[in-house]
FISE-519959 format. One record per residue: z negated, y negated, x negated of N, C-alpha, C in turn; residue in three letters. Coordinates in steps of 0.1 Angstrom, whole numbers, padded with zeros to 4 digits, always signed. Atoms other than C-alpha are relative to their C-alpha. Example, Ala and Ser with C-alpha at 12.3 -4.5 7.8 and 13.67 -1.06 7.14 Angstrom:
residues 2
+0000+0012-0009-0078+0045-0123+0000-0012-0009Ala/+0000+0011+0009-0071+0011-0137-0008-0011+0008Ser/
***
This chain:
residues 349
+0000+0012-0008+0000+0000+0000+0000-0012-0009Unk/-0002+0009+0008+0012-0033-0014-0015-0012+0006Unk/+0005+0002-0006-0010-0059-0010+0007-0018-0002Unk/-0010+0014-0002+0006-0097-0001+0000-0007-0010Unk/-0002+0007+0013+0019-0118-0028-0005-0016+0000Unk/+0003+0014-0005+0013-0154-0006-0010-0005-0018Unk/+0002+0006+0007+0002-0180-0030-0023-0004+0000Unk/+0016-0002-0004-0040-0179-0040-0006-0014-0012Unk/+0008+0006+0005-0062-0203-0056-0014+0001-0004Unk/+0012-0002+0003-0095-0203-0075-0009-0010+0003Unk/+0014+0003-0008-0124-0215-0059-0002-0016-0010Unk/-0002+0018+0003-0120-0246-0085+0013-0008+0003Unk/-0012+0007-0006-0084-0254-0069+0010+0004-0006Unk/-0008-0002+0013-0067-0238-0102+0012+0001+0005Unk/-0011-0003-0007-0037-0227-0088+0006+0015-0012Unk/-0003-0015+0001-0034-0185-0095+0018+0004-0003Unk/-0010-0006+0000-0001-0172-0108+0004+0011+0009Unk/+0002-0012-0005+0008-0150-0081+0014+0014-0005Unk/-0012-0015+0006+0025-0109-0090-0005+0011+0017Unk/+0003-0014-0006+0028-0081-0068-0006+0010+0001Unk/+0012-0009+0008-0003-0060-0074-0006+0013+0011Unk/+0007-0014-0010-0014-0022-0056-0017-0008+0003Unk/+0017+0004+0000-0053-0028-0041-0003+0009-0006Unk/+0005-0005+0005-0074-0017-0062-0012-0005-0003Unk/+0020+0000-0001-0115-0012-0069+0003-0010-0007Unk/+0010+0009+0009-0132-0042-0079-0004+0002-0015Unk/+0002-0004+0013-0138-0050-0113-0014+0003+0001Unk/+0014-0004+0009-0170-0033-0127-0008-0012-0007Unk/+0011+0009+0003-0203-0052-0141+0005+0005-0021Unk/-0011-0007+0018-0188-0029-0179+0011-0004+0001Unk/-0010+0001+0005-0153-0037-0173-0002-0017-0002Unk/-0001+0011+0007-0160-0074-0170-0004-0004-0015Unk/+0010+0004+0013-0185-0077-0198+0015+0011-0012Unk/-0010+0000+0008-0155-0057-0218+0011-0007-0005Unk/-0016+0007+0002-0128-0079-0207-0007-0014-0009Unk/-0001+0015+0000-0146-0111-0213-0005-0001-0018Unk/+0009-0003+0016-0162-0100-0251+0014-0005-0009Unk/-0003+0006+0008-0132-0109-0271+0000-0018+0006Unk/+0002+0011-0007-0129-0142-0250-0016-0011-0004Unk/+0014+0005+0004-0170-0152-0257+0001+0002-0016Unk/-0002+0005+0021-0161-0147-0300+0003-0015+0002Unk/-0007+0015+0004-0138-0179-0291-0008-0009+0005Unk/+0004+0014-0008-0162-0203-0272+0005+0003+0012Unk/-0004+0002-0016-0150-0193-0236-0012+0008+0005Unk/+0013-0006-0008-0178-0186-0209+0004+0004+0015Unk/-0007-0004-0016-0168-0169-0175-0008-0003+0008Unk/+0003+0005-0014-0169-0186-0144-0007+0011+0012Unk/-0001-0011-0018-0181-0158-0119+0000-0003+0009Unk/-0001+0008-0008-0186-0181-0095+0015-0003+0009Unk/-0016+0001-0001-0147-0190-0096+0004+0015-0001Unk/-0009-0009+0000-0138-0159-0103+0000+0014+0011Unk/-0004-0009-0012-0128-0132-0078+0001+0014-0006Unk/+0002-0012+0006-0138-0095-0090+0008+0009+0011Unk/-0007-0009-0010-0122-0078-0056+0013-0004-0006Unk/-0018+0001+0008-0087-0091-0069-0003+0000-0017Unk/-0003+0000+0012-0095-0085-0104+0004-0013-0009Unk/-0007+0012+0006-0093-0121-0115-0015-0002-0002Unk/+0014+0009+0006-0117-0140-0140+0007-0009-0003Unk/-0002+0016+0005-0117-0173-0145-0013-0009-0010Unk/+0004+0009+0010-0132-0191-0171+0000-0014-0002Unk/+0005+0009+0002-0151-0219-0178+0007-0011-0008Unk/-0016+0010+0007-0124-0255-0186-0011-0001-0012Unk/+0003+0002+0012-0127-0265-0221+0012-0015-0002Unk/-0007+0013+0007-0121-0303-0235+0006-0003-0008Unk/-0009-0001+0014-0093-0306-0259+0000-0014-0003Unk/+0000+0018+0001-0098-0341-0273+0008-0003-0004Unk/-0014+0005-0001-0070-0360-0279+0000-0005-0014Unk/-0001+0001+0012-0054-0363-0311+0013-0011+0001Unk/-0010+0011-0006-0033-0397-0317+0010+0002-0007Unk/-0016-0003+0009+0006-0392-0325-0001+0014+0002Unk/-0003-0013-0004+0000-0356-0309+0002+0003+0015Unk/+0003-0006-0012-0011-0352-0278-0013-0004+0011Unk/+0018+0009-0003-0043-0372-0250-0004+0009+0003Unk/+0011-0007-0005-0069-0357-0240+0005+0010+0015Unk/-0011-0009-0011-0060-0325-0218-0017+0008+0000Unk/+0007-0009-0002-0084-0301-0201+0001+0017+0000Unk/-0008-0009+0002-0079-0264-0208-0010+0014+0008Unk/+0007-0008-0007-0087-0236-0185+0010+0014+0003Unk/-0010-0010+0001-0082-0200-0186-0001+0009+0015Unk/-0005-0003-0011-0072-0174-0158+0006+0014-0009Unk/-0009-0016+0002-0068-0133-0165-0006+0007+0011Unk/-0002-0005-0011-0058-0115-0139+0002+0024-0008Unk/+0003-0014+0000-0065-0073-0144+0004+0011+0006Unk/-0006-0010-0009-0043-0050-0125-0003+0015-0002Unk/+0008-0013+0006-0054-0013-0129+0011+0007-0008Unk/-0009-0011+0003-0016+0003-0132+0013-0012-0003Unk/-0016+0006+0002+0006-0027-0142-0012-0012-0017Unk/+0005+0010+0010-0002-0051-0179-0010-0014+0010Unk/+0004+0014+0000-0027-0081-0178+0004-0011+0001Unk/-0007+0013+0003-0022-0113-0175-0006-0009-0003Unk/+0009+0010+0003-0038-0145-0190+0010-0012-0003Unk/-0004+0009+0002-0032-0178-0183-0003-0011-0003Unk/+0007+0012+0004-0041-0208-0198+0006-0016+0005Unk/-0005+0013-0007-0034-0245-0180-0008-0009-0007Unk/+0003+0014+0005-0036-0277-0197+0004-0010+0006Unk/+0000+0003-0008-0042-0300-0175-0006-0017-0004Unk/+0010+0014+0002-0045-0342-0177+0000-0005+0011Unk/+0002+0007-0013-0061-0367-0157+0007-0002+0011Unk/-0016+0002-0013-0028-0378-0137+0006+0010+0002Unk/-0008-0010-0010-0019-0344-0125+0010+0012-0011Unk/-0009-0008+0007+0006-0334-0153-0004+0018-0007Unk/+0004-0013+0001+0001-0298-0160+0009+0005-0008Unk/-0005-0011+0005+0013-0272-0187-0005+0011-0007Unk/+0011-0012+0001+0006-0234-0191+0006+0008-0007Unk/-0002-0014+0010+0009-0202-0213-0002+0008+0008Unk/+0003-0013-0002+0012-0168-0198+0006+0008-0012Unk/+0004-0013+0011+0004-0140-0218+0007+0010+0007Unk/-0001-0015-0010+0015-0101-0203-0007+0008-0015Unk/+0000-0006+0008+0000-0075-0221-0010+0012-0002Unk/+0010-0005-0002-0023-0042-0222-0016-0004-0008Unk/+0010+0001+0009-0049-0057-0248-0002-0016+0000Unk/+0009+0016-0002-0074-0088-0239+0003-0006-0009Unk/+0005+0007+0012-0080-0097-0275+0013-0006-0005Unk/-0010+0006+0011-0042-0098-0289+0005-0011+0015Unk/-0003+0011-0016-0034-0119-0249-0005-0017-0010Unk/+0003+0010+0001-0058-0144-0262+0005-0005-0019Unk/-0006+0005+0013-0045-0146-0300+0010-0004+0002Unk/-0016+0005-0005-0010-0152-0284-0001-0014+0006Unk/+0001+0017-0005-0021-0181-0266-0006-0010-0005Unk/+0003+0014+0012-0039-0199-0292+0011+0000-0008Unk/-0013+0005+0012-0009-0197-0311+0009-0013+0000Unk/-0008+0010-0001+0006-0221-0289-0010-0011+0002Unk/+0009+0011-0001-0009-0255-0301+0004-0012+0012Unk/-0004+0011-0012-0016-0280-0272+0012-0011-0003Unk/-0012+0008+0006+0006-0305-0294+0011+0005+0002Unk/-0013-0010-0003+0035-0279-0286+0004-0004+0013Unk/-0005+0001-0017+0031-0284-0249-0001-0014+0008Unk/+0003+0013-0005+0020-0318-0247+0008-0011-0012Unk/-0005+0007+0009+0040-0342-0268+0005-0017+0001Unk/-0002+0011-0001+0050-0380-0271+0017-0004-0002Unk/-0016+0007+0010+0088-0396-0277+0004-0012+0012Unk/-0002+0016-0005+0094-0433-0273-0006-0001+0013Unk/+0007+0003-0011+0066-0435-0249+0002+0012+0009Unk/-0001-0015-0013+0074-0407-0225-0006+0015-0004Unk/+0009-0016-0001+0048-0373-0222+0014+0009+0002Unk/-0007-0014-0004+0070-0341-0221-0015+0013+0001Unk/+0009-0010+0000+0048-0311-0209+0007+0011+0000Unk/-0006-0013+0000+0063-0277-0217-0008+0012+0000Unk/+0013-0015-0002+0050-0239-0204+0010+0009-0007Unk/-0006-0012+0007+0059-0210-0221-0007+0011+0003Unk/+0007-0009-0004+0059-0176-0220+0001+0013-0010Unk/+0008-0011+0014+0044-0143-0238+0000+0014+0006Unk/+0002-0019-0006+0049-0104-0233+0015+0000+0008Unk/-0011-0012-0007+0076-0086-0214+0003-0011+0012Unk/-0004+0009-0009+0102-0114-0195+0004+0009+0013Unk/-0007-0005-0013+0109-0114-0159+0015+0000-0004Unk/-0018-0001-0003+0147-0103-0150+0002+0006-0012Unk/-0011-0010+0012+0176-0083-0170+0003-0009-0011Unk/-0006+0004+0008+0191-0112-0182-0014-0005-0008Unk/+0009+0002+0006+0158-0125-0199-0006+0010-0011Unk/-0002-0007+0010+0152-0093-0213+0011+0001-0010Unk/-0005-0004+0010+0181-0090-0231+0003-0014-0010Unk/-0001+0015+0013+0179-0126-0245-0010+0001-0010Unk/+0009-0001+0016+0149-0112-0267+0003+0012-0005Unk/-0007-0010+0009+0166-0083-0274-0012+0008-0010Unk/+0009-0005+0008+0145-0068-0302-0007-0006-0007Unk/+0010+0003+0005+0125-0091-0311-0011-0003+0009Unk/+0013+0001-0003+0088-0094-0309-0002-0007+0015Unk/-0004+0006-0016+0083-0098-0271-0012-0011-0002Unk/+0010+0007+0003+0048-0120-0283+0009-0019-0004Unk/-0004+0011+0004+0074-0147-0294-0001-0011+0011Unk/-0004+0011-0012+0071-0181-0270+0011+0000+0004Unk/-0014+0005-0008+0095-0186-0245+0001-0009+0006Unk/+0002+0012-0005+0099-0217-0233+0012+0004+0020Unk/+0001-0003-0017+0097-0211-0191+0005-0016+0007Unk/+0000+0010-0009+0094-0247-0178-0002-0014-0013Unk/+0008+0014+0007+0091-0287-0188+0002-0009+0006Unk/+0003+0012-0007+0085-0320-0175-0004-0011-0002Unk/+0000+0018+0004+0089-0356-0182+0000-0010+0010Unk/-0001+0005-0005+0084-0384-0163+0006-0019-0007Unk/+0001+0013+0003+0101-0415-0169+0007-0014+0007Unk/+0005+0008-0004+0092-0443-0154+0003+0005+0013Unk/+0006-0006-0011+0098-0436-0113+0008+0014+0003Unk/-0008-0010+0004+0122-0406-0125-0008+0010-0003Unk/+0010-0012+0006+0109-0372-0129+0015+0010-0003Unk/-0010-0008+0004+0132-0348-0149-0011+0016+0000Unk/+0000-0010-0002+0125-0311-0146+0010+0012+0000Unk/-0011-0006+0002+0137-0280-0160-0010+0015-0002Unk/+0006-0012+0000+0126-0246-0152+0009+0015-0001Unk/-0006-0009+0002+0134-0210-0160+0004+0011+0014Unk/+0001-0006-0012+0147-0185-0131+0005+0018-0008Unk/-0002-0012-0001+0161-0144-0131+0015-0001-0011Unk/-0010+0004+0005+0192-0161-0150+0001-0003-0015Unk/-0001+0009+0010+0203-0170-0183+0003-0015+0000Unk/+0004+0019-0009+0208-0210-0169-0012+0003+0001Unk/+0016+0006-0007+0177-0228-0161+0007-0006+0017Unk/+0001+0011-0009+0174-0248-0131-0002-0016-0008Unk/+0004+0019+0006+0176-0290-0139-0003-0004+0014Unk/+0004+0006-0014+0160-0309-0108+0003-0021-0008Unk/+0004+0009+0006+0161-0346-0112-0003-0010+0017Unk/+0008+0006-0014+0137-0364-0085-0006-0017-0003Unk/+0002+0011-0002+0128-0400-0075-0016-0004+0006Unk/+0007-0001-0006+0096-0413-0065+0003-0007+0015Unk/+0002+0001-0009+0087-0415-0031+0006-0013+0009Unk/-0008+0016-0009+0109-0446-0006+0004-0008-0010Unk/-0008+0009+0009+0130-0450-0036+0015+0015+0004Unk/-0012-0012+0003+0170-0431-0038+0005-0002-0013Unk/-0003-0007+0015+0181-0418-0069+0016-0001+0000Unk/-0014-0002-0001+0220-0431-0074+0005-0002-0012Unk/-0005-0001+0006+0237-0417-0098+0014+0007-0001Unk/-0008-0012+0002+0268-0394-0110-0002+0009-0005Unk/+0000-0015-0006+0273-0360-0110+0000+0004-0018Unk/+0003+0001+0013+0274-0369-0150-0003-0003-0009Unk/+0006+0013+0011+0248-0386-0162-0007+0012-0008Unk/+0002-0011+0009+0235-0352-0179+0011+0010-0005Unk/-0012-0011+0006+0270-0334-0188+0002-0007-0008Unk/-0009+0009+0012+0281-0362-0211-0012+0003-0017Unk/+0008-0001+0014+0252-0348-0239+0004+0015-0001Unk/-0007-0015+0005+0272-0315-0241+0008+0009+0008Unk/-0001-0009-0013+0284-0286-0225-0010+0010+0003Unk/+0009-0008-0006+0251-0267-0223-0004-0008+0017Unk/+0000+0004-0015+0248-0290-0192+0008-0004+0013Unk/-0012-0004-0015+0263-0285-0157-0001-0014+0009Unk/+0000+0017-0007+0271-0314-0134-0012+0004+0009Unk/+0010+0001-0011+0246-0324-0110+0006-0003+0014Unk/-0003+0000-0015+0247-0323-0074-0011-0004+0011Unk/+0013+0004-0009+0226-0336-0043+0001+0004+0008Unk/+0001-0008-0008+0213-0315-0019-0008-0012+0009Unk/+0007+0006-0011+0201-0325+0016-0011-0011+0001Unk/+0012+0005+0001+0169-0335+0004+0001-0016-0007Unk/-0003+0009+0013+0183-0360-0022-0004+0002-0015Unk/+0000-0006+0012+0177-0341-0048+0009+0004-0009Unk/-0011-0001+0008+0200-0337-0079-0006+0011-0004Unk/+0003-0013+0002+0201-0306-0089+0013+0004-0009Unk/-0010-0006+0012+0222-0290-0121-0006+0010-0004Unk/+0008-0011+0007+0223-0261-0142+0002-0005-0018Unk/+0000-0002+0013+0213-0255-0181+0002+0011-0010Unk/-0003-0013+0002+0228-0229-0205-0003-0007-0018Unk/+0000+0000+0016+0212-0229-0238+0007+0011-0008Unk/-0005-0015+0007+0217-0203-0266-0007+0012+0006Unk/+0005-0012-0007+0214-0166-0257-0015+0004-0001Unk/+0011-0009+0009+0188-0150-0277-0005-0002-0003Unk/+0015+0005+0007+0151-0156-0288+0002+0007-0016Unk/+0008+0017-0006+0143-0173-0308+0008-0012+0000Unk/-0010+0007-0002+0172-0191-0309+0000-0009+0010Unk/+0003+0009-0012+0170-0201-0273-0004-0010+0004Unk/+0008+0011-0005+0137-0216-0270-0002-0011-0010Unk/-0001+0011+0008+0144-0236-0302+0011-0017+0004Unk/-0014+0011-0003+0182-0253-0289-0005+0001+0013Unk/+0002+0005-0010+0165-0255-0259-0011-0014+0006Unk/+0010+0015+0007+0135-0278-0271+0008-0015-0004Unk/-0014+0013+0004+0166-0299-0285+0003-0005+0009Unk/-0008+0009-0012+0186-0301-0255-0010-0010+0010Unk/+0007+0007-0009+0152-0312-0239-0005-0015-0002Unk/+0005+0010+0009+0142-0335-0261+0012-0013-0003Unk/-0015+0011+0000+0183-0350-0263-0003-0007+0014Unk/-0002-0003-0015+0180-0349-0223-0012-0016+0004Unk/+0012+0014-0002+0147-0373-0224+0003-0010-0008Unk/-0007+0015+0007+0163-0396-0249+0011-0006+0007Unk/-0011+0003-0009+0193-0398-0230-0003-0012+0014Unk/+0004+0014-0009+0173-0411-0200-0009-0010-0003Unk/+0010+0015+0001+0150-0435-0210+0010-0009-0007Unk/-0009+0009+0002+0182-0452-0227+0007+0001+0012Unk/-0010+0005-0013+0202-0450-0197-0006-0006+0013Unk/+0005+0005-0003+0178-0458-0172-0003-0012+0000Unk/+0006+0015+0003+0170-0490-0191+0011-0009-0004Unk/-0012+0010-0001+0205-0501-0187+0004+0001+0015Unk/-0011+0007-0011+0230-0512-0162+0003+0018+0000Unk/-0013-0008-0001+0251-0483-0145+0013+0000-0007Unk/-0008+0007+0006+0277-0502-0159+0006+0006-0012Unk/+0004-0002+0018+0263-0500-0195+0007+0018-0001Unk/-0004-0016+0001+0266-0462-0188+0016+0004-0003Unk/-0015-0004-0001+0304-0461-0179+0005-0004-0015Unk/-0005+0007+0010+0313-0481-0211-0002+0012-0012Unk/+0001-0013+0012+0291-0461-0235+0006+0012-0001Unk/-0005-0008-0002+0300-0429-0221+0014+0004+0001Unk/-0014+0000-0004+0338-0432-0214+0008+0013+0000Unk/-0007-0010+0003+0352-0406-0231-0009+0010+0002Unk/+0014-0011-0003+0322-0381-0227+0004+0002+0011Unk/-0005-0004-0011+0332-0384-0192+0010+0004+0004Unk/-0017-0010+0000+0369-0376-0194-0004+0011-0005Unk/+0004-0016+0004+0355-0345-0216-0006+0007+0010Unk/+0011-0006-0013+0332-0336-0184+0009+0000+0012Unk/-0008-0001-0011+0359-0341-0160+0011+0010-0001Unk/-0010-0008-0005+0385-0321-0175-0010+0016-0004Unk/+0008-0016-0001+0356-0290-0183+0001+0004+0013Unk/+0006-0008-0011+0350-0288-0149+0014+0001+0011Unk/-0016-0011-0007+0390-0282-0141+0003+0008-0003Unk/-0005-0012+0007+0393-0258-0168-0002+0017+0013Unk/-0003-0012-0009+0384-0228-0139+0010-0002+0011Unk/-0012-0001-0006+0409-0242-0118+0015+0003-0004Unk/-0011-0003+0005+0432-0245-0142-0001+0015-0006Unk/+0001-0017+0001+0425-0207-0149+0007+0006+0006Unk/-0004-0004-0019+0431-0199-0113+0012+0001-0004Unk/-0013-0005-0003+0466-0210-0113+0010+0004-0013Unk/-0009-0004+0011+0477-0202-0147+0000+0013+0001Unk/+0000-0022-0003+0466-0164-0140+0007+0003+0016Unk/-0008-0004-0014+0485-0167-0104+0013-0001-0006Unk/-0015+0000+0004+0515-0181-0121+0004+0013-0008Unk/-0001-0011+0005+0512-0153-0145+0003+0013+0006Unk/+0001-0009-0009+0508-0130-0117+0016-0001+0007Unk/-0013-0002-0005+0542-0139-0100+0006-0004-0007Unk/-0013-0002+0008+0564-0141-0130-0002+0015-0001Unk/-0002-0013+0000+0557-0107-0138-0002+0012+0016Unk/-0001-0006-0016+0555-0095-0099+0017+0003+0000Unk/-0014+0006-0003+0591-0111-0097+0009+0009-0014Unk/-0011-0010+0010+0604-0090-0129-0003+0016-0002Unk/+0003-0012+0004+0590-0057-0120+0009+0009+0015Unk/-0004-0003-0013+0607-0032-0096-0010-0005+0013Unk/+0011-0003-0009+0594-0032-0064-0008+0015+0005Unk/+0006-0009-0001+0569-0012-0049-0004+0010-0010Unk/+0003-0009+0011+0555+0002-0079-0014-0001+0003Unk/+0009+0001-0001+0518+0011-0086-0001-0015-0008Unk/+0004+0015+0010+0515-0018-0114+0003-0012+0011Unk/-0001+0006-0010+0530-0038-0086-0012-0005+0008Unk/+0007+0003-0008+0507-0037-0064-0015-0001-0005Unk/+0015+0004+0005+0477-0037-0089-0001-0008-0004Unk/-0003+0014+0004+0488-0069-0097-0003-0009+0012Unk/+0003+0009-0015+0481-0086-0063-0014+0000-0007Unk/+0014+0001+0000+0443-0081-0070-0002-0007-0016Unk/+0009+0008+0010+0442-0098-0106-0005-0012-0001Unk/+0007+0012-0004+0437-0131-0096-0014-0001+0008Unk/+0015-0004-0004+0409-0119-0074-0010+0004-0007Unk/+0013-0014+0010+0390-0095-0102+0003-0016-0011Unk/+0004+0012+0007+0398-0133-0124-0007-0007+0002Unk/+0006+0011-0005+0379-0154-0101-0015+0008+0001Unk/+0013-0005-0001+0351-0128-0096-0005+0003-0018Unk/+0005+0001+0014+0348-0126-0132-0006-0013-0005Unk/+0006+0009+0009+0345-0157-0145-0013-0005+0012Unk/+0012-0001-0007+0320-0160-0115-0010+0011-0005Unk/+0010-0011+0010+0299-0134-0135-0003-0003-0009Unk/+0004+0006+0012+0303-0153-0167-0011-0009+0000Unk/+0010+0011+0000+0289-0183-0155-0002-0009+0015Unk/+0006+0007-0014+0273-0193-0119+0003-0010+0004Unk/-0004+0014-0005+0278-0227-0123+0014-0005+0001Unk/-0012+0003+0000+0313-0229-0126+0004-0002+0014Unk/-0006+0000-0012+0328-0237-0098+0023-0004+0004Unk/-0015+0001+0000+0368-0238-0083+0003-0020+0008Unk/-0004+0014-0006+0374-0279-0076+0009-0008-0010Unk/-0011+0012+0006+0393-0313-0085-0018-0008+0002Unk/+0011+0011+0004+0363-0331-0103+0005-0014+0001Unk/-0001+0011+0000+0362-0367-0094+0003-0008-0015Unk/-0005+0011+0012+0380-0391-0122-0011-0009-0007Unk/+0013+0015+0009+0352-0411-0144+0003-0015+0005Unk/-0001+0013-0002+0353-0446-0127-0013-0009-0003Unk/+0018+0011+0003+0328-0477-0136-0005-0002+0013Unk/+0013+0007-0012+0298-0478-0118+0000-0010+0009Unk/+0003+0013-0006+0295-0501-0092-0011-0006+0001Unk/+0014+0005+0001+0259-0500-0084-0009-0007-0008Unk/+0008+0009+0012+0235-0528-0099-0011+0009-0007Unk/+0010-0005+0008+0211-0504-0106-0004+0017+0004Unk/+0004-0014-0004+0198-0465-0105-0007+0006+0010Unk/+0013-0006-0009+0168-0465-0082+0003-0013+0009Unk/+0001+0003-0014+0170-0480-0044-0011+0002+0007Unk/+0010-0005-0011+0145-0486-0022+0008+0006+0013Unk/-0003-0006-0016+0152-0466+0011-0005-0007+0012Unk/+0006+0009-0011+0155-0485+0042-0007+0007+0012Unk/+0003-0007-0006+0135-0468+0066-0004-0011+0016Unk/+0001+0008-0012+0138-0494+0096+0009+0005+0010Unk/
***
């Protein structure tokens, strides 16, 4: 019997990673005092209070990381291992500052002690960091990845290596966001605050390469793109630190210009981004054309004949397997900006 995955929280508000876990007995008065023994070497003291022994979760008592200047402010740090009887551990650790901003380490792994060596490895300066004014928070992750394609991005190496899962910048009423999913792409979100709109083009993040996919706005007004770093750890979470770190430089200079300014600097960047995202059309009909010249010079009614009808279909579902984001359109032409500026109040009268 499964028992519900819904979303749970610890009695101090933490917010619980949730997994799909069998019920199973209560931790023991021996298995805690075993789990929590390498944990008390380091300075950590368990919450029992917060923590929930029928679901096998301990939670532990936050810890003040004081703030180091030209690294990282003052963050709070609180842990979170979760005990399953017939599936790996889990330990997570959240660094957490005043204003909300949050970033975490999950661990997976059968053994408490190497869980918690894994996650001090990653120093708070790692996850919390400064550039020209703007916080970036980055989570990462440890032990055995969700999904196929994530497995085979670490391939054989040390599954203990950081992965970089998630990260988050805010600058100024702009919030960038870039999270990991069952894919090799991430997710890019890019959000506004609250009774402001967010007007931009579909290429204010393609013009810093082609790891990044145009953006698009869904219902909500949310811009939404995809990100394709390098394959394979550690590779990955290195050129992916980069592109995040290009990605926050990018907007705090563009933001603090004109639309305008954008089209000018950018120009050619955007012709490069306009004709990438014909290149699958121009696919399309260069493999149709190809398809009826050699249709038109083969008898008829042959087998090859007729297995030729379906290549243009087994081409489009391919390169749809290559890469998600591709899509079959006539990308709009790079024209100057008209808008005086990025962010709009929303008239709500």
């Amino acid at each position: 019997m499964v028992a519900s995955a819904s979303p749970t929280k610890s009695r101090r508000g933490q917010p619980v990673p949730t997994r799909r876990t069998t019920k199973t007995s209560p931790l023991s008065h021996h298995e805690v005092m075993a789990l929590v023994a390498p944990f008390s070497r380091r300075g950590y003291a368990v919450d029992m209070e917060a923590s929930d022994r029928n679901h096998r979760r301990l939670d532990f008592q936050p810890i003040e990381v004081a703030a180091r200047p030209g690294t990282h402010p003052a963050l709070r740090s609180v842990l979170c291992l979760e005990v399953p009887l017939r599936q790996p551990a889990r330990l997570t650790r959240h660094l957490e500052m005043d204003n909300g901003l949050t970033a975490s380490v999950i661990a997976e792994g059968r053994d408490p002690e190497a869980l918690i060596d894994a996650v001090e490895q990653i120093a708070p300066g790692r996850q919390f960091y400064s550039t020209q004014g703007v916080l970036v928070a980055r989570s990462y992750r440890l032990g055995a990845p969700v999904g196929d394609a994530a497995r085979r991005a670490v391939g054989r190496n040390d599954p203990m290596v950081p992965r970089l899962a998630r990260a988050e910048a805010h600058i100024g009423s702009v919030t960038l966001q870039i999270a990991e999913d069952d894919a090799r792409l991430l997710d890019v979100t890019l959000t506004v605050d609250e009774g402001h709109r967010l007007d931009i083009p579909e290429d204010l993040l393609g013009v810093l390469g082609w790891p990044w996919r145009p953006l698009r706005q869904d219902d909500k007004g949310i811009w939404r793109g995809r990100l394709k770093p390098a394959a394979r750890e550690p590779r990955r979470t290195v050129h992916l630190e980069q592109l995040i770190d290009a990605a926050v430089a990018h907007l705090i200079e563009t933001l603090a210009s004109t639309p305008a300014e954008f089209h000018l600097r950018h120009s050619q960047a955007r012709w490069r981004v306009a004709f990438g995202r014909l290149l699958p059309l121009l696919g399309t009909v260069i493999l149709s054309i190809a398809f009826v010249v050699i249709a038109l010079a083969l008898p008829k009614l042959t087998y090859i004949h007729i297995l030729l009808q379906y290549v243009p279909i087994v081409g489009i579902v391919a390169l749809s397997m290559m890469d998600k984001s591709l899509r079959l359109e006539i990308p709009p032409l790079p024209q100057p900006l008209q808008q005086p500026q990025w962010c709009a109040l929303v008239d709500t009268s």
